[in-house]
C-alpha positions as CSV (number, residue, x, y, z in Angstrom):
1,X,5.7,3.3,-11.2
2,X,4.0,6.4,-12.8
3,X,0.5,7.4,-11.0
4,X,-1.8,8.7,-12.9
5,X,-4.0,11.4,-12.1
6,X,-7.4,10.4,-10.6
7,X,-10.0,11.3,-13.7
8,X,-13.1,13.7,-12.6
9,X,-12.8,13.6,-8.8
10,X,-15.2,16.1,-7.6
11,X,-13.9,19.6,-6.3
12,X,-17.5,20.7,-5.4
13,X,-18.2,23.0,-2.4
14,X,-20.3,19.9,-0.7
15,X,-16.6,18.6,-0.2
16,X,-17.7,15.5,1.5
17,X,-19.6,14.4,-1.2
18,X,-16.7,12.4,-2.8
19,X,-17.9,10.0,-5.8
20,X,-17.6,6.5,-4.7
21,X,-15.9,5.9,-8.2
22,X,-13.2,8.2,-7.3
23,X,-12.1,6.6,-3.9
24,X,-12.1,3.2,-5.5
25,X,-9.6,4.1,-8.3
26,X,-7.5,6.0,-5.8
27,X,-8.0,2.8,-3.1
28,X,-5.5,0.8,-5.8
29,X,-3.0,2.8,-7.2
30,X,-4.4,6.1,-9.2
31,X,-5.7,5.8,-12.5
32,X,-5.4,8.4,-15.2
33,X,-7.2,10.4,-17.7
34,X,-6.2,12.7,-20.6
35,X,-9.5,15.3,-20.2
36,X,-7.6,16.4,-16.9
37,X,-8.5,19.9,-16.7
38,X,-5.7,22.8,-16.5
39,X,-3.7,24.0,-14.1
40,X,-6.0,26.1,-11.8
41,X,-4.7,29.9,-12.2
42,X,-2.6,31.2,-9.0
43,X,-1.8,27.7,-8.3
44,X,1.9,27.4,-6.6
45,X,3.9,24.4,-8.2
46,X,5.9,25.0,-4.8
47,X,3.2,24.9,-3.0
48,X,1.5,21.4,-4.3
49,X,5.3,19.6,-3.8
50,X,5.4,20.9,-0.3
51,X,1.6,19.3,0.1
52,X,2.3,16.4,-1.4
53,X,5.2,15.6,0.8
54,X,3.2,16.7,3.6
55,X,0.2,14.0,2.8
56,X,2.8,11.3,2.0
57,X,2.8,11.6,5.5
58,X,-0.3,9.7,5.4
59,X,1.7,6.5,3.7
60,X,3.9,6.6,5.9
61,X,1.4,6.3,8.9
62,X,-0.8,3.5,7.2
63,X,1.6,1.2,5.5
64,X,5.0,2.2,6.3
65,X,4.6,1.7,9.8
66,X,1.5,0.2,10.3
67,X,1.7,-2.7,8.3
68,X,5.2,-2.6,7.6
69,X,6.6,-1.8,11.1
70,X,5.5,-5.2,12.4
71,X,8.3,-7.5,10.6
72,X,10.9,-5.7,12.8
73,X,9.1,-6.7,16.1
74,X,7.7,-9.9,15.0
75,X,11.3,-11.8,16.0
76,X,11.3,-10.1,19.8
77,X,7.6,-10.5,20.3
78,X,7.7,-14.4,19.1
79,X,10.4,-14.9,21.0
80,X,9.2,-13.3,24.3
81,X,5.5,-14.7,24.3
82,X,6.3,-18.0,22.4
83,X,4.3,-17.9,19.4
84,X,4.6,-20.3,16.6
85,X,4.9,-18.7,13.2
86,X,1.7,-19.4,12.1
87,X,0.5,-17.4,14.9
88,X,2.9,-14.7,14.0
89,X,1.7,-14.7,10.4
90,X,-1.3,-14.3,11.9
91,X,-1.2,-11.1,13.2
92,X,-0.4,-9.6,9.5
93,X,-3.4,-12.0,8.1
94,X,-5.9,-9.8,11.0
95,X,-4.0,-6.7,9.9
96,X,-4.7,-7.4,5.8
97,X,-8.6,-8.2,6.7
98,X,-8.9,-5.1,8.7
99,X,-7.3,-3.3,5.5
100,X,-9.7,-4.9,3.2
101,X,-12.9,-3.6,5.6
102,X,-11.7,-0.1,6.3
103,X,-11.2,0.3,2.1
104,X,-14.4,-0.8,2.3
105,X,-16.2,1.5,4.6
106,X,-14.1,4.2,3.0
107,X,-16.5,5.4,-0.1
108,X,-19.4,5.6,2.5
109,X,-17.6,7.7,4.9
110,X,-16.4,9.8,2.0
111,X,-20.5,10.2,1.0
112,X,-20.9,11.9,4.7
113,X,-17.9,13.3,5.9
114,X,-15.1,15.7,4.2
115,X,-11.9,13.6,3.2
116,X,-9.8,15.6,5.4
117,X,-12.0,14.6,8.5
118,X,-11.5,11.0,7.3
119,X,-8.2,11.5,7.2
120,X,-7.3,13.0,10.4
121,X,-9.9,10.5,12.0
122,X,-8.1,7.4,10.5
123,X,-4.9,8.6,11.4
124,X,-5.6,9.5,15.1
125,X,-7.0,5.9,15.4
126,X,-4.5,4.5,13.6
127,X,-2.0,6.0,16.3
128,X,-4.1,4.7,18.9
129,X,-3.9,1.5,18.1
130,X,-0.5,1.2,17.7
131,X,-0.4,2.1,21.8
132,X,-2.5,-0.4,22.6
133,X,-0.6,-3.2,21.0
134,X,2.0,-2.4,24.1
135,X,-0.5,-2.3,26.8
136,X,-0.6,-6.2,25.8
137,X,0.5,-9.5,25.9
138,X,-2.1,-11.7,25.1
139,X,-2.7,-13.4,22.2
140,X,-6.7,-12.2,21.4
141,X,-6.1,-8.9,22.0
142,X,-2.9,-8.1,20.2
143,X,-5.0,-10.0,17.1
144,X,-7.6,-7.0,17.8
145,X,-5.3,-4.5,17.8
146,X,-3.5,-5.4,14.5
147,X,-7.3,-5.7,12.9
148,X,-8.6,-2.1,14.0
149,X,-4.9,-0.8,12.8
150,X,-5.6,-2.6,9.5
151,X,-8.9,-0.9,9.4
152,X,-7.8,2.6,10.5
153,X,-4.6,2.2,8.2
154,X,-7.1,1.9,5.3
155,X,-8.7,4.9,6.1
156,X,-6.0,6.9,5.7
157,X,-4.1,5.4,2.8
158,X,-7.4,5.6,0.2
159,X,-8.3,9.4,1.3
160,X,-4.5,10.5,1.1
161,X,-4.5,9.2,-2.2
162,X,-7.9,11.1,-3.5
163,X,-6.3,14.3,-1.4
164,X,-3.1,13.3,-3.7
165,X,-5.3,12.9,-6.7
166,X,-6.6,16.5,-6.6
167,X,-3.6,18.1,-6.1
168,X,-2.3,16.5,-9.3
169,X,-6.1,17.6,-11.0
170,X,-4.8,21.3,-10.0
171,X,-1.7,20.6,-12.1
172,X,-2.0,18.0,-14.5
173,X,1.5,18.4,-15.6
174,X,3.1,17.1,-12.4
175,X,-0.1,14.7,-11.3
176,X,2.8,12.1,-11.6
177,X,5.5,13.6,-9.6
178,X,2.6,14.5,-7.1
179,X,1.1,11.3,-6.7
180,X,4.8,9.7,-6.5
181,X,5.8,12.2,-3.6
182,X,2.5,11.0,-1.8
183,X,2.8,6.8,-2.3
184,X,6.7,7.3,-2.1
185,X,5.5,8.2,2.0
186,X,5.6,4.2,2.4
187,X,8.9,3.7,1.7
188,X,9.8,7.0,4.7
189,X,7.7,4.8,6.8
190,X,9.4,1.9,6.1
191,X,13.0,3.4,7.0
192,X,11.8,5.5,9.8
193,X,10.7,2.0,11.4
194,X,14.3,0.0,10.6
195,X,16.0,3.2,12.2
196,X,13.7,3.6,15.0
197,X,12.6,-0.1,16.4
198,X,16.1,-1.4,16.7
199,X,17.3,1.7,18.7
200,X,13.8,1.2,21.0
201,X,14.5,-2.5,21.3
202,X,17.9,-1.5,22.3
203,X,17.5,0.8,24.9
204,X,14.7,-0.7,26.2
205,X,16.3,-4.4,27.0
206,X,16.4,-4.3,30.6
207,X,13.1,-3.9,30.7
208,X,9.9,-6.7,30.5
209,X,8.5,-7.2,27.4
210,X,11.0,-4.4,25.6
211,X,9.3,-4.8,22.3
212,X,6.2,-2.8,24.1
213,X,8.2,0.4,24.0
214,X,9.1,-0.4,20.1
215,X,5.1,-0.3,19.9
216,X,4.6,2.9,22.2
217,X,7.7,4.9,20.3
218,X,5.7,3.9,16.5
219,X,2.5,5.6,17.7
220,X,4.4,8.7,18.8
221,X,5.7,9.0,15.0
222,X,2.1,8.3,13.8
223,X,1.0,11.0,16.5
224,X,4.2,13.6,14.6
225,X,2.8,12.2,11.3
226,X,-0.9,12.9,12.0
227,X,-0.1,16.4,13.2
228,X,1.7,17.4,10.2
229,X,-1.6,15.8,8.4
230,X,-3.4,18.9,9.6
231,X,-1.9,21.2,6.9
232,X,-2.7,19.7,3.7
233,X,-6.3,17.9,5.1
234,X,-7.2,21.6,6.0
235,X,-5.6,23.2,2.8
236,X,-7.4,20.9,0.3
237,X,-10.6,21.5,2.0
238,X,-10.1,25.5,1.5
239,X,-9.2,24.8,-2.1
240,X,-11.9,22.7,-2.6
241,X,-14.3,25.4,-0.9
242,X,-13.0,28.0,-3.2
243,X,-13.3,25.7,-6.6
244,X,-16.7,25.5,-5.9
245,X,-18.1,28.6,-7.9
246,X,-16.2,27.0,-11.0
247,X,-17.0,23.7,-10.8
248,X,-20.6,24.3,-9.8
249,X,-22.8,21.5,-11.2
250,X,-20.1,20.0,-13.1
251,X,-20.3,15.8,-13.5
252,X,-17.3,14.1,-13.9
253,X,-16.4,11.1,-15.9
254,X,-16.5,9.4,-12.8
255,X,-20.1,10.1,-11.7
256,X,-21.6,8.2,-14.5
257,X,-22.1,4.8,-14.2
258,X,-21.3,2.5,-17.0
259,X,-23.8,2.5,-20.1
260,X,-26.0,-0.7,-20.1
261,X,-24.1,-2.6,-23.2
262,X,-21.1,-2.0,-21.3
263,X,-19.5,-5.0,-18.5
264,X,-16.4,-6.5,-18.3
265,X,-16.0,-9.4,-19.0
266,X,-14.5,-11.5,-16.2
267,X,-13.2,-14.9,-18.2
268,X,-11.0,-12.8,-20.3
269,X,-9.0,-10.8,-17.4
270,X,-8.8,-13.6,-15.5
271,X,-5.5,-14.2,-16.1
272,X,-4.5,-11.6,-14.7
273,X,-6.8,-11.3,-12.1
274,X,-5.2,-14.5,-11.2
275,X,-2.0,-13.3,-11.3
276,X,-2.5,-10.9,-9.0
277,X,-4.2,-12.5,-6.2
278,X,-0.9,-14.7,-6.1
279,X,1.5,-11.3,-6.0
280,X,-0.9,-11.0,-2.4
281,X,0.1,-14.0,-1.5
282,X,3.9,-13.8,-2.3
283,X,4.9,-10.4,-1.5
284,X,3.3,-10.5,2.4
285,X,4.5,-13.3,3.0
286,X,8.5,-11.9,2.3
287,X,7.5,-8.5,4.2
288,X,6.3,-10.3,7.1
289,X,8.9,-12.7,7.6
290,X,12.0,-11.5,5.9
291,X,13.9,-9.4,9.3
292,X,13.0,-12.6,10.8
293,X,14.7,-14.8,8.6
294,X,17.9,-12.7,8.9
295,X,17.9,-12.9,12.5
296,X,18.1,-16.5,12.5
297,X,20.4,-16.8,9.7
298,X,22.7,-14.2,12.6
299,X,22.5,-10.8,10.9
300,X,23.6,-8.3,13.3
301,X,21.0,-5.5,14.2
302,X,23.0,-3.3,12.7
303,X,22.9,-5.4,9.3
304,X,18.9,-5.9,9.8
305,X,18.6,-2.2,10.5
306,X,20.0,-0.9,6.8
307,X,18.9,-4.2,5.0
308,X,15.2,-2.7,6.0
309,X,15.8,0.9,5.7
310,X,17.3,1.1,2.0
311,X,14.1,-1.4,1.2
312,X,12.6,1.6,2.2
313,X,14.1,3.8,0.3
314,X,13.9,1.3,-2.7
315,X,10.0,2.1,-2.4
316,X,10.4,6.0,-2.5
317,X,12.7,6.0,-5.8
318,X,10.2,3.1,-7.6
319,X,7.9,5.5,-8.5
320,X,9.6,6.1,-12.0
321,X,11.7,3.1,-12.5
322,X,8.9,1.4,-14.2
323,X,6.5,4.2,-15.5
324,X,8.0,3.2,-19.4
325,X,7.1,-0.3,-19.0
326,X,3.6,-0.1,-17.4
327,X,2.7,2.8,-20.6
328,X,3.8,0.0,-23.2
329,X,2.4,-3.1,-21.7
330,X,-1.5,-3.7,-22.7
331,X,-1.4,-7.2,-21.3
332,X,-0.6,-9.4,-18.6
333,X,3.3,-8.6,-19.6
334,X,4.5,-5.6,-16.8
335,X,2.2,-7.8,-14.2
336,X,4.4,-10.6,-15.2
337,X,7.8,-9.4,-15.6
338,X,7.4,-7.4,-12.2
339,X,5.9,-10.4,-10.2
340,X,8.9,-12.8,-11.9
341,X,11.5,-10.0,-9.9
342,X,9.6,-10.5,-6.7
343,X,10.1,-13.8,-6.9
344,X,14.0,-13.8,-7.4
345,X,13.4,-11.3,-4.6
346,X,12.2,-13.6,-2.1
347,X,14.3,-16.4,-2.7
348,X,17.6,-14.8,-2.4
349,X,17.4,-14.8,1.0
350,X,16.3,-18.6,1.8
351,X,18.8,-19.6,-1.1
352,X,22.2,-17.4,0.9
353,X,22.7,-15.6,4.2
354,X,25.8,-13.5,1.9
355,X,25.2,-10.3,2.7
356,X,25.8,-8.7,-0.7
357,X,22.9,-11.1,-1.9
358,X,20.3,-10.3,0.8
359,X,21.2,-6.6,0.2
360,X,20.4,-6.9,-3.3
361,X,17.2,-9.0,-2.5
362,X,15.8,-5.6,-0.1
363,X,16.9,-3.0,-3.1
364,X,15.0,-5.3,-5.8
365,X,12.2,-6.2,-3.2
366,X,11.5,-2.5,-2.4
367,X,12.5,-1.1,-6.3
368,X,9.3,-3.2,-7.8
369,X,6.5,-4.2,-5.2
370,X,4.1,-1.2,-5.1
371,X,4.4,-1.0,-8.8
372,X,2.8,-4.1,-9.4
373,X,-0.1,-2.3,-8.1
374,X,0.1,0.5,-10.5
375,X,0.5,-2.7,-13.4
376,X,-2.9,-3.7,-12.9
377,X,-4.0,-0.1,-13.2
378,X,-2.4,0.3,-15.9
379,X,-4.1,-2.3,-17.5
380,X,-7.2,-1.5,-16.7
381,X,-6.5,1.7,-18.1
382,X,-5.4,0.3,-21.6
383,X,-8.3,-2.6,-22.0
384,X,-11.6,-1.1,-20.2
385,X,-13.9,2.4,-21.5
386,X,-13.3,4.7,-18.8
387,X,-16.9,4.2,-17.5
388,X,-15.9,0.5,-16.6
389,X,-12.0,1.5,-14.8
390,X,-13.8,1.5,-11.5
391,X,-15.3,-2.0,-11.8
392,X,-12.0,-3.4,-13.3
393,X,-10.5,-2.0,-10.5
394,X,-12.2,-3.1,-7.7
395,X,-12.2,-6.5,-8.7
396,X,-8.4,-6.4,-8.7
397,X,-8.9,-5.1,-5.0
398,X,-10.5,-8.0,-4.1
399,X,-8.3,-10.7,-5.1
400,X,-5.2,-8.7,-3.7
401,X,-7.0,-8.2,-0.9
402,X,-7.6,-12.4,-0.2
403,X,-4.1,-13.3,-1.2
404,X,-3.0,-10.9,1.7
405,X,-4.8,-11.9,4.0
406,X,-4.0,-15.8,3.2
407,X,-0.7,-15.4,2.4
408,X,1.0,-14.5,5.9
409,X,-0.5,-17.2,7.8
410,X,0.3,-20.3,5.3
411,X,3.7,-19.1,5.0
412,X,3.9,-19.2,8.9
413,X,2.0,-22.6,9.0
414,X,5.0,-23.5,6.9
415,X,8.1,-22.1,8.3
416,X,6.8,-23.9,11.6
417,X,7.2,-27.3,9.8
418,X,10.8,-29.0,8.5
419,X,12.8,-26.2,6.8
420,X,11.4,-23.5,8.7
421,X,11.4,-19.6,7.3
422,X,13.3,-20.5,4.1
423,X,11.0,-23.2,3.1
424,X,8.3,-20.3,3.7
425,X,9.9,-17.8,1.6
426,X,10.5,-20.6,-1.0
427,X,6.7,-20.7,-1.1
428,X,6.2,-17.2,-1.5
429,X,8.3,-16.8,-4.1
430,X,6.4,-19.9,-6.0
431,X,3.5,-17.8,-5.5
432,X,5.1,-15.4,-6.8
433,X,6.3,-17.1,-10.4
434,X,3.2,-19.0,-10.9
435,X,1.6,-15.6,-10.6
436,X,4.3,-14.1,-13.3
437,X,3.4,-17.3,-15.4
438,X,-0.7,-16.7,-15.1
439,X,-0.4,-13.3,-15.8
440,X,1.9,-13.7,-19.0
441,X,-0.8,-15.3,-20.7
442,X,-2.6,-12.5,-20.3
443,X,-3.9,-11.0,-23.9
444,X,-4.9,-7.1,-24.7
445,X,-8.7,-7.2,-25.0
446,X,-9.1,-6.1,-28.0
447,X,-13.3,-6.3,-28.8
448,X,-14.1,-6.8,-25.4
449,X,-14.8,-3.4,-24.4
450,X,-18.5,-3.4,-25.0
């Protein structure tokens, strides 16, 4: 996955006047532009790579361990309180929903108050959260926690990513490896959780509800994560503060909304709009349920704790596995092809409990998944005037969004019947191809553009 630097985002002195344009691109993936400007004079290519990784910090906190976290505790906790699975899946369906309404509530924040703020704010709550789910062991409650985490989660993930987006505006020539450094920050998340939960869990056995101290040790790393936050949410702000003579009274491409005789035209991405809402479906349904799967099938801890971590780092070396494909595919066909390898993803594990083959299923899993995200910007990109990449984009949000949010709990209503978490992860991985099969038959729009 290549992202692309985030076209016009405002550098203006009234920093916390962020166009509502820019945090939507940035809220999926990061579009690109070729009328980035220059690299700003003075700027420190050291200096942006040290920020970068710094703010990846951010991914790290809102979907590494946030979201991600959860499938490690989900086998303890449903074990110790006696949930079904649908119940279980529940949790992640809350935690999706609350995602959707934070990156919703982001632009307007963003129109009041300086990203950095936003930042900080979402990641403190974030944090805060996370303790709470171990303060608790009823059902209503635990469901409130993983919603306000969802929200707070989505806070930080879109403003990380415009922060991200204007470091790469300060040096177009390594936007990509900038914005790779900053999404990689899931996949450090994701391993810092399979290294850190189990050891928890571990220590804390002789003691009630153990998985509570798993929950408690999570928000200290989101408390370390938020702290190192500080230095790039205050650093961006400067810069912005001091671009502000230059860029005085500049519009971007981004403020301007789309000319009258422009509008997409829905029928004809609909294929792959399609197509994507069923990659929500599928891909949740595997990281949700997958460490649980392996537990029954009598993986070791051990086994669980590097199947999870090197998905992790699967995620963190994606970011240029696929950045050929995504520049040569104008239609539905990266969506498809990468959606198709989820889905043999998925299944390995409810086909074999052969460790070389559920090993391979993490390293695929983790080597495609957040650049299906960066296939639908991609073709937005190719097929849409720049004036309409916002709308296109958003609409992709939307359907990802509700194929989230469904997607855990119908797995879980499934495992509970005859077959259990295999027959689950059989369904997300139909999701999955049906999705790859939609979105192939989606065409470049040639002509549609007006």
């Amino acid at each position: 996955m290549r992202p692309a630097v985030c076209a016009g985002v405002s550098q203006s002195g009234r920093d916390s006047a962020v166009p509502r344009r820019s945090v939507e691109w940035v809220a999926m993936g990061v579009t690109g532009s070729s009328s980035s400007p220059p690299a700003r004079a003075g700027t420190s290519p050291v200096r942006l790579l040290w920020l970068a990784v710094a703010l990846s910090m951010g991914a790290a906190v809102s979907l590494g361990i946030t979201r991600f976290a959860y499938a490690l505790l989900l086998p303890p906790m449903r074990e110790d309180l006696g949930w079904s699975y649908t119940l279980a899946g529940g949790m992640n369906t809350l935690n999706a929903l609350g995602y959707l309404l934070g990156a919703l509530a982001t632009p307007w924040l963003l129109r009041r108050l300086a990203p950095g703020t936003v930042l900080i704010a979402g990641a403190l709550l974030a944090t805060v959260f996370m303790a709470l789910s171990g303060f608790f062991v009823d059902t209503v409650p635990l469901l409130l926690q993983r919603l306000l985490a969802g929200a707070a989660s989505a806070l930080v993930f879109v403003t990380g990513g415009l922060l991200a987006a204007r470091l790469g505006l300060q040096d177009p020539r390594r936007s990509g490896l900038l914005l790779g450094l900053y999404y990689g920050g899931t996949g450090w998340g994701i391993s810092l959780s399979a290294l850190l939960v189990p050891a928890v869990l571990g220590a804390a056995a002789s003691q009630p509800h153990a998985w509570t101290w798993a929950w408690w040790a999570l928000a200290a790393s989101c408390a370390l994560a938020t702290a190192v936050l500080l230095w790039p949410a205050r650093a961006l702000h400067a810069d912005a503060a001091r671009a502000a003579p230059a860029t005085a009274g500049a519009r971007g491409p981004d403020t301007a909304g789309a000319p009258a005789n422009q509008r997409v035209r829905w029928r004809a991405l609909a294929p792959a709009l399609l197509g994507y809402g069923l990659f929500g479906v599928g891909y949740i349904g595997y990281m949700t349920f997958v460490v649980a799967l392996l537990r029954e099938q009598g993986s070791s801890p051990a086994a669980v704790t590097v199947f999870y971590a090197l998905l992790g780092l699967a995620v963190v070396l994606s970011s240029r596995i696929w950045a050929g494909l995504l520049d040569r595919s104008r239609g539905g066909g990266a969506l498809a092809l990468l959606n198709a390898l989820l889905g043999v993803a998925t299944v390995l594990p409810a086909l074999t409990s052969a460790w070389p083959v559920v090993l391979a299923s993490g390293l695929l899993f983790g080597g495609v998944f957040l650049s299906v995200v960066a296939s639908t910007t991609a073709l937005v990109r190719h097929n849409l005037p720049q004036a309409l990449w916002a709308t296109g984009i958003s609409a992709f949000t939307i359907v990802f969004a509700a194929g989230q949010i469904v997607g855990p709990t119908v797995v879980g209503w499934i495992a509970d019947g005859p077959g259990g978490l295999a027959r689950g992860l059989v369904f997300s991985a139909c999701a999955l191809w049906v999705g790859a099969l939609v979105a192939w038959r989606q065409k470049p729009l040639q002509g549609v553009r007006a």
